[in-house]
C-alpha positions as CSV (number, residue, x, y, z in Angstrom):
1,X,-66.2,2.5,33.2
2,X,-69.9,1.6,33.4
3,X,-70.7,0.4,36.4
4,X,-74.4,-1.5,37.1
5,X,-76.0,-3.8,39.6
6,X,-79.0,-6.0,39.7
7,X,-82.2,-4.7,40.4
8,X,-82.5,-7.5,43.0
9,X,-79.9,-5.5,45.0
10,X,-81.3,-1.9,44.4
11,X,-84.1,-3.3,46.0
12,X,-82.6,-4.7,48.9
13,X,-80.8,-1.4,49.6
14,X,-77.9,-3.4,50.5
15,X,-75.2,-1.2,48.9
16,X,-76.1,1.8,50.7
17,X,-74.6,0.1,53.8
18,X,-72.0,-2.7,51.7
19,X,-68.3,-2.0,51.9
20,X,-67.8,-2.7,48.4
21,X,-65.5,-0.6,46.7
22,X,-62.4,-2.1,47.7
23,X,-63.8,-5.1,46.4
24,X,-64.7,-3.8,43.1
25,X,-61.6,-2.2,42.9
26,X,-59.7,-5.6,43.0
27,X,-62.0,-7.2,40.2
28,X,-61.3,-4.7,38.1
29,X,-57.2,-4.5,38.6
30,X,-57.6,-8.1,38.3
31,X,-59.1,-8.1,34.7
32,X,-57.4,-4.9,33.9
33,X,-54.0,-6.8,34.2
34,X,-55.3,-9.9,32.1
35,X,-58.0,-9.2,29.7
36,X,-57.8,-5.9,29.1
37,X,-59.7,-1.9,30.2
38,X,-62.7,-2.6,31.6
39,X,-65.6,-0.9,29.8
40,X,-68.6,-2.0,31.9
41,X,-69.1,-3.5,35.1
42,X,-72.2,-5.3,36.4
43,X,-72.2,-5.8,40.5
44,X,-74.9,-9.1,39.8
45,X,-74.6,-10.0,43.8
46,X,-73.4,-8.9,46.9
47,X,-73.5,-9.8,51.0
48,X,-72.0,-9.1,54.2
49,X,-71.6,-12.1,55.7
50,X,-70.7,-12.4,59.9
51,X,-67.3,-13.5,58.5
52,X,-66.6,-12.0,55.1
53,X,-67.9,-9.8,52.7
54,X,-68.4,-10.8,48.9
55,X,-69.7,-9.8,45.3
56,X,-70.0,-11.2,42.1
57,X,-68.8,-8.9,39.1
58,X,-69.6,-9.5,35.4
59,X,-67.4,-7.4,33.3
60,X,-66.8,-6.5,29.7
61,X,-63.2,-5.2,28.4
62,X,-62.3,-3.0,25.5
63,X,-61.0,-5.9,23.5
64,X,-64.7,-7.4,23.9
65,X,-63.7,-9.8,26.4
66,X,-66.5,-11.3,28.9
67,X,-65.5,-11.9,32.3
68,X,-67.1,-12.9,35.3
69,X,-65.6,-12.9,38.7
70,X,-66.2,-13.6,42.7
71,X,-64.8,-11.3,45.3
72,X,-64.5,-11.8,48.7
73,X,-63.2,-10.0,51.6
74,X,-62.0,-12.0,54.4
75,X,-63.1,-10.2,57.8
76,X,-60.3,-12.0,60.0
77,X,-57.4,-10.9,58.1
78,X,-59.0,-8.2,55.5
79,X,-57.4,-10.2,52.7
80,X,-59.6,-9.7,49.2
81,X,-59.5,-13.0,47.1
82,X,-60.6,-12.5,43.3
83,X,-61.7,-15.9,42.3
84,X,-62.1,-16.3,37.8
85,X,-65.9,-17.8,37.2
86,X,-65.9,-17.3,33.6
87,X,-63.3,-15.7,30.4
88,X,-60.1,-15.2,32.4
């Protein structure tokens, strides 16, 4: 897999410090199990919130499926949420 992320958030420098893998872990299961193997992966925005953590994933499958998901990390309980925004 290809993985990528908005110049916006090289800038920022925010995923030197962002948790994130769990979270991109759980997009990718997610599409793996429904759409297909993930061939590329785009990380298009991220935070760290005082109460969760997030990122929004655009990926493309082997079977040329387009998805595009939000992940979020709740902080209180640590429970990871993988909301569809588009192709799943």
């Amino acid at each position: 897999m290809e993985l990528y992320m908005d110049t916006h958030l090289a800038d920022r420098g925010i995923l030197k410090t962002f948790p994130y893998l769990a979270l991109l872990e759980a997009g990718v299961n997610f599409v793996q199990k429904r759409a297909g193997k993930v061939e590329t992966c785009v990380i298009l925005d991220a935070e760290v919130e005082a109460d969760n953590e997030w990122v929004v994933l655009a990926l493309t499958t082997d079977k040329g499926r387009k998805v595009a998901l939000d992940v979020t990390k709740e902080c209180i309980d640590n429970a990871i949420i993988v909301n569809p925004i588009y192709g799943v």
